[in-house]
N, C-alpha and C positions, 0 to 999 in steps of 0.2 A: 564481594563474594569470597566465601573463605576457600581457603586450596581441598577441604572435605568438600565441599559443595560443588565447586569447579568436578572431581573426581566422580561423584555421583551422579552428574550430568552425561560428563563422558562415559562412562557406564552404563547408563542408558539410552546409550545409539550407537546403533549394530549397523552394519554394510549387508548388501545383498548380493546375489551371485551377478547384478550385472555392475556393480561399486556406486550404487545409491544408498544413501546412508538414509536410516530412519529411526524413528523413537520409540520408546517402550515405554507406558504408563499403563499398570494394571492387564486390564484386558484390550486395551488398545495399539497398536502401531499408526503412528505417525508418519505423514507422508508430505515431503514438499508438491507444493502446486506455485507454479507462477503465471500471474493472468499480467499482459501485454496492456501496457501502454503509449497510445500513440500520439506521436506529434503533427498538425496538420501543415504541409509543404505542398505549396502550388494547391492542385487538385488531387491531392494524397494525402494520406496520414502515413505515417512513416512510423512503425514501431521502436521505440527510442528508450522505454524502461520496462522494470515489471513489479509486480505487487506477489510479495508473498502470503502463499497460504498456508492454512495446514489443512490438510485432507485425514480427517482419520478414519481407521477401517479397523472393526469390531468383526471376527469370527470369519473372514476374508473379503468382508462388503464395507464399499464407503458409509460414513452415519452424520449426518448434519455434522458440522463441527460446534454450534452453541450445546446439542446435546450431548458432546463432549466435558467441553468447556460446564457446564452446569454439573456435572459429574464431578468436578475436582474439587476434591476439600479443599476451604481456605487455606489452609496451611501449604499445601502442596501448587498452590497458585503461582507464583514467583519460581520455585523449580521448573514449572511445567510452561509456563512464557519464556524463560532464558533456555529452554532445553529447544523449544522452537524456533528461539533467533538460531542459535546454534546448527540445526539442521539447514535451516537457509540458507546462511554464511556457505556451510561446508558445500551445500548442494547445488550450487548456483553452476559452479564449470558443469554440471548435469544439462543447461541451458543450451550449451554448443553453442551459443553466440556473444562476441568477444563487445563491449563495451556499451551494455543496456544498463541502464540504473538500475538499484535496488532499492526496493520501499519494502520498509517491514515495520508494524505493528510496537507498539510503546502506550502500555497502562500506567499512565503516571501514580493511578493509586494503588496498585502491585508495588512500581520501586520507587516507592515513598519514601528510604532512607539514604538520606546522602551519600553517605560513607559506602554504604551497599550498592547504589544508583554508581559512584565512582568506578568501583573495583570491576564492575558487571563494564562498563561503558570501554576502561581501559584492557578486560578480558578480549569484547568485540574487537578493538582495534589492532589488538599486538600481532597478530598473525594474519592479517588480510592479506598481504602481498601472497601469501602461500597459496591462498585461495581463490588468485586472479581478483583479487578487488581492492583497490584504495577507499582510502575514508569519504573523498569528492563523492563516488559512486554511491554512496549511499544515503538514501531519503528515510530520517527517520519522521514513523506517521504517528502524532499524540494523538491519540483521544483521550479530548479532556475529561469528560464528564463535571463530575462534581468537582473537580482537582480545586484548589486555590491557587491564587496567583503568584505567589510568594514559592511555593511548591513547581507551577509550570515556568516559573522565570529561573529557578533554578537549574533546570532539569535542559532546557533550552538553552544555559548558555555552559552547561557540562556538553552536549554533545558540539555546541559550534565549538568550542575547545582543540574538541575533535577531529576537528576537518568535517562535521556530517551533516547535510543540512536538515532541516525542521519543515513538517507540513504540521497543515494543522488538519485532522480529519474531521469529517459530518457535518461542516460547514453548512448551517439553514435548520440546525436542530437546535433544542435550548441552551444548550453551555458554548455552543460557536457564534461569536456574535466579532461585530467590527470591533469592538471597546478592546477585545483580546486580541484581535489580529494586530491591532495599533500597541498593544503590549508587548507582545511578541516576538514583531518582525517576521513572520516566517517566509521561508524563501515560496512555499507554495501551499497553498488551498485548495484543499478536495471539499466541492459541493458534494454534500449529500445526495447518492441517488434517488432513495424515497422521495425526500424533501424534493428534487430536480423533478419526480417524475410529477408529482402533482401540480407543479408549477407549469409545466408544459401543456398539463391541462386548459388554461387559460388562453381565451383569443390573442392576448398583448400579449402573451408571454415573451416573446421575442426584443418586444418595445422595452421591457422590463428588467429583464435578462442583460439587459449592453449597458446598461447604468453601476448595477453592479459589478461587473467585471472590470468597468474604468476606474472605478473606486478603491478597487484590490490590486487594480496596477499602480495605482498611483500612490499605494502604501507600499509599494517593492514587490507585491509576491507576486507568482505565475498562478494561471486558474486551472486547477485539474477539475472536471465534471467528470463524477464517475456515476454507473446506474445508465448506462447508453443502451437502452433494450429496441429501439424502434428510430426507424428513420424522423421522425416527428422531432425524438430527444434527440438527435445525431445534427438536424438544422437548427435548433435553435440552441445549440451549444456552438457550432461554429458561425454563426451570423452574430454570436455575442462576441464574438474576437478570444473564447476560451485557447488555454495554450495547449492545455491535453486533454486527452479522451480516454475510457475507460468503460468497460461495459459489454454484457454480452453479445450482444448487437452486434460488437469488431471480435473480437475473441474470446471465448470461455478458460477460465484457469488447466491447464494443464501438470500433471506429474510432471516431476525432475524425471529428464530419460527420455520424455517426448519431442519428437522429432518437433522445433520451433519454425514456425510460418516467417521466415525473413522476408515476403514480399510484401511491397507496399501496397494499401487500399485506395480502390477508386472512391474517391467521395459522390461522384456520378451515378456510378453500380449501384452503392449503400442508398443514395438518398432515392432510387429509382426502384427499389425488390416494390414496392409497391404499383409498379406499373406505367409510373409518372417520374421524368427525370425532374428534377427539384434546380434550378441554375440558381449557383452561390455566386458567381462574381458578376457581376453585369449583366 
């Protein structure tokens, strides 16, 4: 990224009267959201990373972020993805809690250009320690889509470079498949929520569900399942031996600036809002 384009970014993110910084596209302000991911320990989940969002708000109201995102001329696409890692980065000490991962979003077919994938990747990391974040701390999430291989093998071994690990996002959609994950390497796999909720549809789903996850351990990665909306998707994500949780069910994404829920979940409480304790271990 050139030193004009680095400048136009910064430019376009303002601080607020309480020191939350946010974006400016058009008629838009951008706003960080970070939704909580959890680890399961004993009969807890343990909130352990988060997922960046962008929340935007049109005229002083939130607005979908795809109708956002649908909004952006091509051209203006790659400004407008490096302007939102950017708010994230800065906005994370907004979290008030000291050592949760960060997962942030990565369109391999936005920075499709090496040279530009470079300078953007080396932008992110120069100044993290300023920001309370090292390079470990961060989970970068591809989605692939159509990407080619040559293209995502690149681009995966500029951030391991890095210090920064690699998920692979929508895992059970059609461009996430074992052939890539075995290309890959990535240190973690986010199952598809959609994809997960219908699968839970199913009587085996459970029987189903533990074959695949040994299969993705024993390629290296950790299994995130994200799309956790209902005690149903909550059991048969931890009866599969998944390593992480994600999903409204455990917490909804929050603004930078929100008071963060540091206590851990009962998985007894969750698997019971329906009336009936569910026992996970024996």
């Amino acid at each position: 990224m050139s030193f004009e384009r680095r400048r136009e970014v910064a430019d376009a993110i303002e601080v607020d009267e309480v020191g939350i910084e946010y974006g400016i596209h058009g008629e838009y302000r951008l706003r960080s959201a970070y939704q909580p991911i959890f680890a399961p320990q004993g009969r807890f989940l343990q909130p352990v990373a988060v997922e960046a969002l962008i929340e935007p708000h049109r005229a002083g109201r939130p607005v979908a972020p795809q109708v956002f995102f649908d909004s952006v001329a091509g051209p203006d696409r790659l400004f407008v993805e490096t302007m939102c890692r950017v708010l994230h980065l800065r906005n994370y000490r907004n979290i008030g809690v000291d050592g949760l991962d960060l997962f942030f979003n990565y369109n391999p077919l936005i920075n499709d250009h090496r040279g530009r994938a470079l300078a953007e990747i080396r932008l992110m990391t120069r100044h993290l320690g300023d920001l309370g974040l090292s390079p470990v701390m961060l989970v970068c999430e591809i989605t692939e889509q159509a990407a080619d291989d040559a293209l995502l093998t690149r681009l995966v071994r500029e951030f391991r470079r890095h210090g920064i690990r690699i998920a692979i996002d929508d895992f059970g959609t059609g461009h996430s498949t074992e052939q890539r994950v075995g290309m890959l390497s990535p240190d973690i796999v986010k199952i598809d929520g959609t994809w997960f909720g219908d699968f839970c549809r199913h009587a085996a789903a459970e029987r189903f569900f533990r074959p695949l996850v040994s299969t993705l351990h024993d390629r290296g990665a950790r299994v995130l399942v994200e799309g956790i909306e209902n005690a149903t998707h909550l059991r048969v994500a931890l009866d599969g031996g998944a390593d992480l949780l994600q999903g409204y069910y455990l917490a909804r994404p929050a603004l930078a600036g929100t008071v963060f829920e540091e206590e851990p979940l009962h998985t007894d409480i969750l698997l019971g809002r329906d009336g009936k304790v569910i026992p996970l271990f024996g």
